[in-house]
GULUM-344661 format. One line per 5 residues: number of its first residue (from 0); for each residue x, y, z of N, C-alpha, C. Coordinates in steps of 0.1 Angstrom, whole numbers, plus 2048, in hexadecimal, padded with zeros to 3 digits. Example, Ala and Ser with C-alpha at 12.3 -4.5 7.8 and 13.67 -1.06 7.14 Angstrom:
2
0> 884/7C7/84E/87B/7D3/84E/884/7DF/84E | 880/7EA/847/889/7F5/847/881/800/84F
END
This chain:
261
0> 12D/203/EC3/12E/1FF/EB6/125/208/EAD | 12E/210/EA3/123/216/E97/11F/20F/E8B | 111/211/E89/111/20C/E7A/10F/1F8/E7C | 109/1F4/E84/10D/1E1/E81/105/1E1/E70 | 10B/1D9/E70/10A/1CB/E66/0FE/1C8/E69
5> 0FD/1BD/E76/0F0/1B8/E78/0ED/1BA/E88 | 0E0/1BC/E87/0DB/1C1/E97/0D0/1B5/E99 | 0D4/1B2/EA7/0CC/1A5/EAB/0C2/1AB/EBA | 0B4/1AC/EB4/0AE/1B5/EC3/0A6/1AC/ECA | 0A5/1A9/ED5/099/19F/EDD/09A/196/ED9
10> 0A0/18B/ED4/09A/17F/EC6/097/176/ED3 | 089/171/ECB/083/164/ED5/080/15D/EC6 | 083/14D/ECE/07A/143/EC3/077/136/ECF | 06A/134/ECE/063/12F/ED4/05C/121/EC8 | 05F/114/ECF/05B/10B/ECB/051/105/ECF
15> 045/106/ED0/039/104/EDA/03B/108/EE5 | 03D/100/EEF/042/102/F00/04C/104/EFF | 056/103/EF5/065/103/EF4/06D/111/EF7 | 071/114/EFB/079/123/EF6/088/11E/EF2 | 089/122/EE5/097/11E/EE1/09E/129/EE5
20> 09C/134/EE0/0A7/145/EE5/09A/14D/EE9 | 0A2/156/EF7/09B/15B/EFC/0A1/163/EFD | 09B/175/EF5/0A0/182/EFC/0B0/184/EF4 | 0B4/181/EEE/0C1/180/EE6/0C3/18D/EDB | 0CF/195/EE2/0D0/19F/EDE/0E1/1A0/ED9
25> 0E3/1A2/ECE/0F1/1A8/EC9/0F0/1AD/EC1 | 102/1B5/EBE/101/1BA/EB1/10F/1B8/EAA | 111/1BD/E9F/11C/1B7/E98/121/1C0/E89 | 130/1C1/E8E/134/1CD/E87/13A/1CA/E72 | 139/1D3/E6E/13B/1D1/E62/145/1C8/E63
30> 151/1BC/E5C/15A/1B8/E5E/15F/1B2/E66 | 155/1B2/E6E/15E/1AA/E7D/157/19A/E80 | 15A/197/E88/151/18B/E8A/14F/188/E9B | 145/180/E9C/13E/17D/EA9/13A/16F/EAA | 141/16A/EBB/13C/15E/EB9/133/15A/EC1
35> 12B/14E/EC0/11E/150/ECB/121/141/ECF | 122/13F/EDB/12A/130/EDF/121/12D/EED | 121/11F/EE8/114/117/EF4/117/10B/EF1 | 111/102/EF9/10B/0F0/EF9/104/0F1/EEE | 0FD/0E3/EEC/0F6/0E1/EDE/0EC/0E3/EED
40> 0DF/0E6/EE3/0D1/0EE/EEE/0D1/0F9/EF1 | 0DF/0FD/EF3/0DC/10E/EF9/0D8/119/EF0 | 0D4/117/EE3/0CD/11F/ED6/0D6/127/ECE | 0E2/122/ED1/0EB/129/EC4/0E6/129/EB4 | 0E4/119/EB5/0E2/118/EA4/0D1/11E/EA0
45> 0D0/11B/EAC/0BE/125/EA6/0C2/137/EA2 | 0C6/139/EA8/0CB/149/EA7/0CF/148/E98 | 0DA/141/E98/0E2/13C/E88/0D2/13F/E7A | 0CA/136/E80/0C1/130/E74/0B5/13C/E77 | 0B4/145/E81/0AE/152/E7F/0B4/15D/E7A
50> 0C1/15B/E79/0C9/16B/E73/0C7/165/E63 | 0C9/15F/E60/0C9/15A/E51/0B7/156/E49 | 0B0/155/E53/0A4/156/E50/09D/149/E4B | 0A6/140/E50/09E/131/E53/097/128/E5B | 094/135/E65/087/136/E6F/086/140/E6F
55> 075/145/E77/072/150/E7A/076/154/E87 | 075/161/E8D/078/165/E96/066/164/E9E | 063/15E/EAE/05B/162/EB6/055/16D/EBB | 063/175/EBD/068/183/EC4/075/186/EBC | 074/195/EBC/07B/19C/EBD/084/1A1/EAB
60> 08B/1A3/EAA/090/1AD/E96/09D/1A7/E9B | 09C/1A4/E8C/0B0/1A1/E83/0AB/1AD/E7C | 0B6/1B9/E77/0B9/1BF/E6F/0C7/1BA/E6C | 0CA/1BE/E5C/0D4/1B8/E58/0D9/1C2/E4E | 0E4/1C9/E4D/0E7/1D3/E40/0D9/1DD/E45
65> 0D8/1DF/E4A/0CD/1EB/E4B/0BD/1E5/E4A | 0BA/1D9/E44/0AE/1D0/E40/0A8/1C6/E4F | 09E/1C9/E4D/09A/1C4/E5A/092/1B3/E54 | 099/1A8/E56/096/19B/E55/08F/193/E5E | 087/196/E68/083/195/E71/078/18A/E69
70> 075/18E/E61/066/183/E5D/06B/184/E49 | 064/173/E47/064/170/E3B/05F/176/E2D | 069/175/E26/064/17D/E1A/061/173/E0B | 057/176/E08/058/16B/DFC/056/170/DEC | 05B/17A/DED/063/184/DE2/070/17F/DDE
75> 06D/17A/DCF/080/179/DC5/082/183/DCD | 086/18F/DC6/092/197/DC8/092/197/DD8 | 08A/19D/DE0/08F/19B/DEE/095/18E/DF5 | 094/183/DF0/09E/179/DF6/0AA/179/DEF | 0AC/17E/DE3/0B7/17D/DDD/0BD/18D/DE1
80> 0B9/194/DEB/0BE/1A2/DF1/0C2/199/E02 | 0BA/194/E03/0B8/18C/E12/0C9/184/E13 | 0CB/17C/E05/0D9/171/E03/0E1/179/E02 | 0E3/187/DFC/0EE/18D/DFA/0F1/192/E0D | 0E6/193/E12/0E9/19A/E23/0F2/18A/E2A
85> 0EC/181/E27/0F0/178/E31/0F1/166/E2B | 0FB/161/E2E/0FD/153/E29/0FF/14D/E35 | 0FB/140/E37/101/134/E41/109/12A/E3A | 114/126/E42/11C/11A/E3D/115/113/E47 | 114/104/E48/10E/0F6/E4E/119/0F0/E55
90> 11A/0E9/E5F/11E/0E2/E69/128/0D7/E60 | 122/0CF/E5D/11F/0C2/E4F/125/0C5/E44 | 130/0C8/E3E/133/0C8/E2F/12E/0B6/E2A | 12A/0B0/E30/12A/0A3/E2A/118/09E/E26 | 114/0A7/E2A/0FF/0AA/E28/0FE/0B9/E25
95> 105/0C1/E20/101/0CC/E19/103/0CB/E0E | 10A/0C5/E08/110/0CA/DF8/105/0BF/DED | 101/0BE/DE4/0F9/0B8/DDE/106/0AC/DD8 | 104/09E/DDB/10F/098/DD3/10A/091/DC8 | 106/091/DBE/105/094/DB4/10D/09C/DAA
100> 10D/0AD/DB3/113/0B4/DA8/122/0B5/DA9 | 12B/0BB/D9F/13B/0BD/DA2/138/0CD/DAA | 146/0C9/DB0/147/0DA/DB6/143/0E7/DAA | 146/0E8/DA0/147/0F2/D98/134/0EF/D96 | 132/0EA/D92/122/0E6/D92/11B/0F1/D9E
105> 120/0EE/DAC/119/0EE/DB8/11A/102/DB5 | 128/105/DB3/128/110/DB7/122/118/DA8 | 123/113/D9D/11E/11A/D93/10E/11D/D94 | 109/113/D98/0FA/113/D9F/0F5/120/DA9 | 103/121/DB2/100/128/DBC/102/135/DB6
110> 108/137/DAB/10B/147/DA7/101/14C/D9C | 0F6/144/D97/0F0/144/D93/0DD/143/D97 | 0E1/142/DA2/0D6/145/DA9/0D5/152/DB0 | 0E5/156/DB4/0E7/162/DB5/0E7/16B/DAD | 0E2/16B/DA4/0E2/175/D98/0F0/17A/D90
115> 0F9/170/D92/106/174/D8C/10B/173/D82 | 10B/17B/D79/10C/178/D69/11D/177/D65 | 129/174/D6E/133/178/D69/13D/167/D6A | 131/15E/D66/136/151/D64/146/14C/D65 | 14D/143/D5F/15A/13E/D61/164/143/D6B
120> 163/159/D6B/169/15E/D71/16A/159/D7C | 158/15E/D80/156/15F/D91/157/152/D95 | 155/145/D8F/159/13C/D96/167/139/D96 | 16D/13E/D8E/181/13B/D91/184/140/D9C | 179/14D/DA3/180/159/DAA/17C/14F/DBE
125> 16C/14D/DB8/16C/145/DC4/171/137/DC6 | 177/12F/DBD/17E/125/DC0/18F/126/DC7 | 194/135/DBE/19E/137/DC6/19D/13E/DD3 | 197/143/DD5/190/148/DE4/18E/140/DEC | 18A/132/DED/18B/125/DF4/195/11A/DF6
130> 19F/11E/DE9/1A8/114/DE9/1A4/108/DDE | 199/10A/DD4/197/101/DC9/19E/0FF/DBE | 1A3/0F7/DBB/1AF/0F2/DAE/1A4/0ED/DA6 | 1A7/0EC/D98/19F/0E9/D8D/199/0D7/D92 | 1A6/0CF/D97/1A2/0C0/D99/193/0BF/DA5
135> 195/0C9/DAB/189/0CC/DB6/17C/0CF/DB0 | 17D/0D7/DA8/173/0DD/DA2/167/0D4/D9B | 171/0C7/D91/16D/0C0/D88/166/0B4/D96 | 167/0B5/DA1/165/0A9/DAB/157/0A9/DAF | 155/09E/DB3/146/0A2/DBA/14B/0A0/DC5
140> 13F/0A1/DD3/144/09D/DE1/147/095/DE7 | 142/08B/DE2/147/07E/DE4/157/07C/DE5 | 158/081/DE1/171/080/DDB/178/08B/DE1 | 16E/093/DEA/178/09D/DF1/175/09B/E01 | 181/0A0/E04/181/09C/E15/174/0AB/E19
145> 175/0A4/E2C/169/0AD/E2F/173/0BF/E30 | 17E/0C2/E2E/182/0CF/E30/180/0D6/E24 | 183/0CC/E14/17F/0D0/E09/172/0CF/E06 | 169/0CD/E0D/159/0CA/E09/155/0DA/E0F | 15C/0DD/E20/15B/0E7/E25/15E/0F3/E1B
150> 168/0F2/E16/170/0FF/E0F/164/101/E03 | 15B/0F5/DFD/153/0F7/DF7/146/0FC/DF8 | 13E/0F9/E0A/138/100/E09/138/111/E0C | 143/113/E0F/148/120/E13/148/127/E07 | 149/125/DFD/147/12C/DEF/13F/130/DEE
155> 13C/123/DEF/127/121/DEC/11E/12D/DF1 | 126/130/DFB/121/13A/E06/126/149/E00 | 12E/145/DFB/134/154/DF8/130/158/DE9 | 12C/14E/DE4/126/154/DD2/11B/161/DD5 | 118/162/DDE/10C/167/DE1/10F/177/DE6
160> 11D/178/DE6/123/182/DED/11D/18B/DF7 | 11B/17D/DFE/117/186/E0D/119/192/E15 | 115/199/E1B/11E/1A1/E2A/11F/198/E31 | 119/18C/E36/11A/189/E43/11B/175/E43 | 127/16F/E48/120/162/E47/122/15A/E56
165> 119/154/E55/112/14F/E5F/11A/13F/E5A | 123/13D/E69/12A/130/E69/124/126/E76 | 119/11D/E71/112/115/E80/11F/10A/E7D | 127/108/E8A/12F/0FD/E8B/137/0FC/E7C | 13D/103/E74/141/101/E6C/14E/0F7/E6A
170> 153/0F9/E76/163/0ED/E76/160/0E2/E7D | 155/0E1/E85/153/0DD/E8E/153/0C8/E8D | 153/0C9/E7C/152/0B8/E78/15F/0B5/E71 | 169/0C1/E78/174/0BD/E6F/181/0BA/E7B | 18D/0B5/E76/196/0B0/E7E/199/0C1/E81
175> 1A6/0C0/E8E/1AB/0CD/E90/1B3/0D4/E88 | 1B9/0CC/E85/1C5/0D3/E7A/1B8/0D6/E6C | 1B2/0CE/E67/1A9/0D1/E5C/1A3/0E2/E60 | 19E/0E1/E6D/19B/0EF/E74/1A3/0F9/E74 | 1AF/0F5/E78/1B4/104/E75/1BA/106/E67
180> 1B7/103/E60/1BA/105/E4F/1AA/10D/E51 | 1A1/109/E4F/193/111/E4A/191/11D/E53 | 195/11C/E61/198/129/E66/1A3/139/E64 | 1AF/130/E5D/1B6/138/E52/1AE/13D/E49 | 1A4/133/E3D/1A2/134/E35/194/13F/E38
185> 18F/140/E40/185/14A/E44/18A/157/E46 | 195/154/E4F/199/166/E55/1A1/16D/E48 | 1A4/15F/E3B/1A9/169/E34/19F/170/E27 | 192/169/E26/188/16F/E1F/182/176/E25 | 180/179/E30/181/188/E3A/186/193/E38
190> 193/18E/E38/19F/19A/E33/198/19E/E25 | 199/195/E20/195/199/E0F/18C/1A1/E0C | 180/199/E0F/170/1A1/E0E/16E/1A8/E15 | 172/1A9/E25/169/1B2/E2E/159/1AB/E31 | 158/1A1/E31/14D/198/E34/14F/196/E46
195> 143/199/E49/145/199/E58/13D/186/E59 | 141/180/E67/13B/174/E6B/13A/174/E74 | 12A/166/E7B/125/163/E84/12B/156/E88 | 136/153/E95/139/145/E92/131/13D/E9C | 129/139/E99/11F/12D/EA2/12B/123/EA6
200> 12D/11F/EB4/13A/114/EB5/135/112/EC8 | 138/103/ECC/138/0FF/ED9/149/103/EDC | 150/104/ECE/15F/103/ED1/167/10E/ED1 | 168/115/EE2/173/11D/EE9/17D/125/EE0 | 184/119/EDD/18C/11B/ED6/18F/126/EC7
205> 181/11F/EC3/17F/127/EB1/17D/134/EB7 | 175/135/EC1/170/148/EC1/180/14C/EC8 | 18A/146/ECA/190/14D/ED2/19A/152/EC0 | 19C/14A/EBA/1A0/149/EB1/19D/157/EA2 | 18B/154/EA3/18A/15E/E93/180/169/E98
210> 17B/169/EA7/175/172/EAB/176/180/EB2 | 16F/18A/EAE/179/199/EBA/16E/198/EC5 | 15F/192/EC7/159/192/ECE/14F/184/ED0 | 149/185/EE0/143/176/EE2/138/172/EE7 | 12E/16E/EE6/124/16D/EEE/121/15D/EF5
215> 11D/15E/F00/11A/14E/F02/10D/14C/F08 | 109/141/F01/0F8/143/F01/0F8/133/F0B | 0EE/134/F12/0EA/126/F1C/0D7/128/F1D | 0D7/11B/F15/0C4/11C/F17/0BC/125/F11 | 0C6/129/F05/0BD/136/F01/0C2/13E/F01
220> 0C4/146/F0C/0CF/152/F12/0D6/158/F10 | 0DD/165/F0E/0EC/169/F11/0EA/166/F20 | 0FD/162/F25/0FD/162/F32/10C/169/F30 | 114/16F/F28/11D/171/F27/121/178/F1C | 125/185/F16/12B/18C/F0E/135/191/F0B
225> 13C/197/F04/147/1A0/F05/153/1A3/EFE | 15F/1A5/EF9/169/1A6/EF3/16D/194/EF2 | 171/18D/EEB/177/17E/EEA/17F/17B/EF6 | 188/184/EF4/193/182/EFD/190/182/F0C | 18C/18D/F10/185/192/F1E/17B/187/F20
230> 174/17E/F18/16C/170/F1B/16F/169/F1E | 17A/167/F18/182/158/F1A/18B/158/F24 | 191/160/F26/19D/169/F33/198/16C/F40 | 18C/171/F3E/185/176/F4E/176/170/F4A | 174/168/F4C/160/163/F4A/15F/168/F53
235> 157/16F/F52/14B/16E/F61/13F/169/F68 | 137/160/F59/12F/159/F5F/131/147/F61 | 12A/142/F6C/133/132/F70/12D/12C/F63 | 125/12A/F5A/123/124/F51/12D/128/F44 | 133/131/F41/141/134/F38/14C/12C/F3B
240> 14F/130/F4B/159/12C/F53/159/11E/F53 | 151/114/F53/14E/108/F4D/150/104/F40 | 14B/106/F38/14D/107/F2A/15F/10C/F2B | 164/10F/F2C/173/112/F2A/17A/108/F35 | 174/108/F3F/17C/0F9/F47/17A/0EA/F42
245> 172/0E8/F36/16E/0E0/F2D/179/0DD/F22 | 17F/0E8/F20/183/0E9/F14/194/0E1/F16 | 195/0D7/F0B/1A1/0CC/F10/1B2/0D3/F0F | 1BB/0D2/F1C/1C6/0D6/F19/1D1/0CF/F1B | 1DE/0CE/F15/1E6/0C3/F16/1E5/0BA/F21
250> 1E6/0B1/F1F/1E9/0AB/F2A/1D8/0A4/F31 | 1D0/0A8/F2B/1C2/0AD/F2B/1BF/097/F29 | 1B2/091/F30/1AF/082/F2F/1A2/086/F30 | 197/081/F2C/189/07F/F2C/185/07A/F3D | 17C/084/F3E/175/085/F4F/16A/085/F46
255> 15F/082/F56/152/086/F55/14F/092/F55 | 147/097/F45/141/0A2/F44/13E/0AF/F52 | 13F/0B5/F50/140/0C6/F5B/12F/0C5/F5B | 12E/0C5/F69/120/0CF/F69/11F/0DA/F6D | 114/0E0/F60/116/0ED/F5E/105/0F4/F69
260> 10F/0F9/F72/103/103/F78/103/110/F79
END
């Protein structure tokens, strides 16, 4: 890979006695996307909340666009250089969005924190970029389903015109069908921008779906890398291979949980 986007070297984060990620190394190419897929515990979402810089790293550099984010900056313009490198969308469309405000509120806020002086436009531009109609716009959260709360914070995310966005569980609270609409709706603002993503997911499926490559993390760990397909097609370690014999297929009735050794 020439040139990443974002380079992930050593990263440890240590919670007292805890080790959340240990030794966690990737990288990630302009435009493409990567997914990092585990159990809840095995430190996906902590990686998530260290690439974006809402923890610190223990061990080891995030560089990002060439910028090394490894440790916190408490410089205006460097966080607002920091937002333009990297955004997260949240798990939860239903505890992220402030309800209080209307959508056009939420994201006018957000484009304005981003230093964006090109009012009415830029928000027409990213409402149609998500699929927002004027009756959306005027709504608060409360009156939209959780796929349209989603499509909301996804803007949110993009006022900021990232390189890179970081999705922890982003479908993950939504029905299936709701899911594969936002997974359309991602690969086609991909196409558009050239925005590369991180997709944090327990679910098989999505990385097989929006990802060219995959990592799978247990306890911290990589135990498993490589092209998406070649992951999912040929695992080679028993804890992948698990995790995919988990995964429900026709015909498919609720057993007792797999144990994973």
């Amino acid at each position: 890979m020439t040139d990443p986007i974002l380079t992930v070297r050593n990263l440890g984060k240590t919670f007292g006695t805890f080790t959340a990620v240990d030794d966690v190394s990737f990288e990630l190419a302009k435009g493409s996307s990567i997914g990092v897929v585990g159990e809840s515990g095995s430190g996906k979402t902590t990686v998530a909340r260290l690439i974006v810089g809402l923890a610190q790293p223990t061990a080891g550099t995030i560089t990002c666009c060439g910028n090394d984010r490894s440790h916190p900056s408490r410089a205006t313009r460097a966080r607002r250089v920091r937002a333009r490198e990297a955004q997260i969308v949240f798990q939860d469309p239903y505890t992220s969005l402030d309800p209080r405000q209307t959508v056009a509120q939420t994201l006018t806020e957000a484009l304005r924190l981003h230093g964006d002086s090109l009012g009415p436009d830029r928000l027409q531009e990213l409402a149609e970029m998500v699929g927002l109609d004027a009756r959306l716009l005027a709504s608060i959260p409360g009156r939209l389903s959780g796929g349209q709360r989603q499509r909301v914070a996804i803007a949110r995310a993009l006022a900021a015109e990232p390189r890179i966005v970081v999705l922890d569980e982003a479908v993950a609270a939504l029905d299936v069908s709701i899911q594969a609409q936002i997974l359309n709706l991602l690969a086609d603002i991909r196409d558009a921008t050239g925005v590369s993503y991180v997709f944090i997911t327990h679910d098989l499926a999505v990385v097989r779906q929006v990802t060219e490559h995959t990592i799978v993390m247990r306890s911290g760990r990589i135990v498993e890398r490589g092209p998406t397909d070649v992951v999912l097609s040929d695992p080679q370690h028993p804890y992948t291979r698990a995790l995919l014999d988990s995964v429900p297929r026709p015909g498919w009735t609720p057993q007792r949980r797999a144990v994973l050794t």
